[in-house]
C-alpha positions, 0 to 999 in steps of 0.5 A, spaced: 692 624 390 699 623 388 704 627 383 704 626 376 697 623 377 693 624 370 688 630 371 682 625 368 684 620 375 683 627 379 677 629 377 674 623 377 676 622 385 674 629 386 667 628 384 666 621 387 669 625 394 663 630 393 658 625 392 659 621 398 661 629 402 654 631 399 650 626 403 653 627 409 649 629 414 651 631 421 652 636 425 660 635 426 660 636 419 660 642 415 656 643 410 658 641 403 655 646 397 660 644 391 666 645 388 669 651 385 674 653 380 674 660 380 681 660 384 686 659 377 682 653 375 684 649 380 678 645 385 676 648 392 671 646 396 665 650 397 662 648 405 658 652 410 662 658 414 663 658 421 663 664 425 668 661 429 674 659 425 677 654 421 678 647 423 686 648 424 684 654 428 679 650 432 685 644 432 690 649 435 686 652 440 682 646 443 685 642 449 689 636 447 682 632 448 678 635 444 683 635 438 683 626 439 675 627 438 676 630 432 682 626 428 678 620 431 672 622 428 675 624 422 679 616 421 672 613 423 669 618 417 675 617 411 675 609 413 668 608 412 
């Protein structure tokens, strides 16, 4: 999304990002609920809470291999 994109262009990104994330089942992938706009009106995505962090916590602790693994699968999941 860039700046100054129109609200209308947003949601309708927003929403087509959650129909694809709500089908996805694997298990690297956190599990999608929805889309809230509780926080000031502004979209957050709701997923399944892990005990052990988020993923830029797990990013900073993991080994410089693991944290490859983890962009490669993202790069293969957006370019699909």
């Amino acid at each position: 999304m860039k700046l100054g994109q129109r609200s209308d262009d947003i949601d309708q990104h927003l929403r087509k990002e959650a129909m694809i994330w709500k089908q996805l089942r694997h298990e690297n992938i956190a599990q999608f609920y929805g889309v809230s706009f509780q926080l000031g009106g502004r979209p957050a995505i709701v997923m399944k809470w892990y005990q052990k962090g988020t993923a830029t916590e797990f990013l900073k602790r993991e080994p410089p291999r693991k944290r490859f693994e983890v962009v490669i699968i993202h790069t293969l999941l957006v370019l699909s």
